[in-house]
N, C-alpha and C positions, 0 to 999 in steps of 0.2 A: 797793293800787294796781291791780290786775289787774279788780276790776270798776269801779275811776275812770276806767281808759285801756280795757277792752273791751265795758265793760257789763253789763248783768243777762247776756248770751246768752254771754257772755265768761267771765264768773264761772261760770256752772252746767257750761259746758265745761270747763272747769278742772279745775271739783268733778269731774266727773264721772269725768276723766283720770285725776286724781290718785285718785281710788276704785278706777279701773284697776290702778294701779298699786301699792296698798298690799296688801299679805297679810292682814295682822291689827291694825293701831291706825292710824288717824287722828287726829292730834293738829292741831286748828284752834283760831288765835285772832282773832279776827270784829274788826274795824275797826268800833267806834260810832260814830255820827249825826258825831260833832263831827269827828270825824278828817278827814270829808267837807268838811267848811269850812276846815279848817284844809290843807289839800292846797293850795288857791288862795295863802295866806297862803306858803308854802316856793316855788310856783311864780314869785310876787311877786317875789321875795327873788331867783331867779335868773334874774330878767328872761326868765322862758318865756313864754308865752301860756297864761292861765290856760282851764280845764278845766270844762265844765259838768257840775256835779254835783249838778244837781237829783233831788227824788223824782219829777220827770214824767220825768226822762231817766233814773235809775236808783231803779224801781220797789220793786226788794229791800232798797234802804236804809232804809228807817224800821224794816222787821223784820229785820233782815239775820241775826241768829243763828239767828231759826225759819226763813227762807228758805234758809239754808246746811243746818239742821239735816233739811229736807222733800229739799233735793237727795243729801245725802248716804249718807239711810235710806234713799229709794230705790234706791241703789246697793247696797241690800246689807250696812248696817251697824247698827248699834244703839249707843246714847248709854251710855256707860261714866260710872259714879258714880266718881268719883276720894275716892281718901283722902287727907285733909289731915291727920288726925293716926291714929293707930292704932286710935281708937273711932269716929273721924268720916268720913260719905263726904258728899259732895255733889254734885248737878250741874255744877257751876260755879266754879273755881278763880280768882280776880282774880290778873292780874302786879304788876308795880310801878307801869304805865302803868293801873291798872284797867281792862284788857281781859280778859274773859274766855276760860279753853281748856276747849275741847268736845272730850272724848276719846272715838272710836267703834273700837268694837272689829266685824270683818266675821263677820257670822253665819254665815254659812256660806263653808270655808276650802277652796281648791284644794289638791288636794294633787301635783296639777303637781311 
């Protein structure tokens, strides 16, 4: 909801913050294409005034994991293979909702 209500320039501040703010793991789970349609659909439902969430109004949506993934490495981080079971690593872990979590670990650590 954070780039449906502030935008591409919204989200990458966000990202950006929240990279501020983290020591050593970033743990993101990236909202796909459809969640964007479906926003209007919950908005519906509580008689709000529904939300333009086009790819001309939000550009980073059609790619939005590699978009998240370009703001975040530029902060400083690097893309963590996660283990699903004790021989396997992957990129890309699915929830229950099939959204994927992109775990980044910060290359280099303050010792602040």
């Amino acid at each position: 909801w954070i780039h449906i209500h502030s935008g591409d320039d919204g989200l990458t501040r966000f990202l950006e913050r929240a990279c501020g703010w983290t020591k050593k793991y970033l743990l993101i789970e990236p909202q796909h294409s459809g969640c964007y349609r479906k926003a209007n659909v919950r908005l519906r439902k509580m008689k709000r005034p529904e939300i333009d969430v086009s790819a001309e109004r939000l550009k980073m949506r059609n790619e939005i994991e590699n978009e998240i993934e370009k703001v975040v490495i530029g902060c400083g981080f690097r893309r963590v293979k996660i283990d699903v079971e004790a021989d396997e690593q992957v990129d890309d872990v699915r929830t229950a909702w099939n959204r994927t979590l992109q775990l980044y670990e910060r290359t280099e650590i303050d010792e602040d």
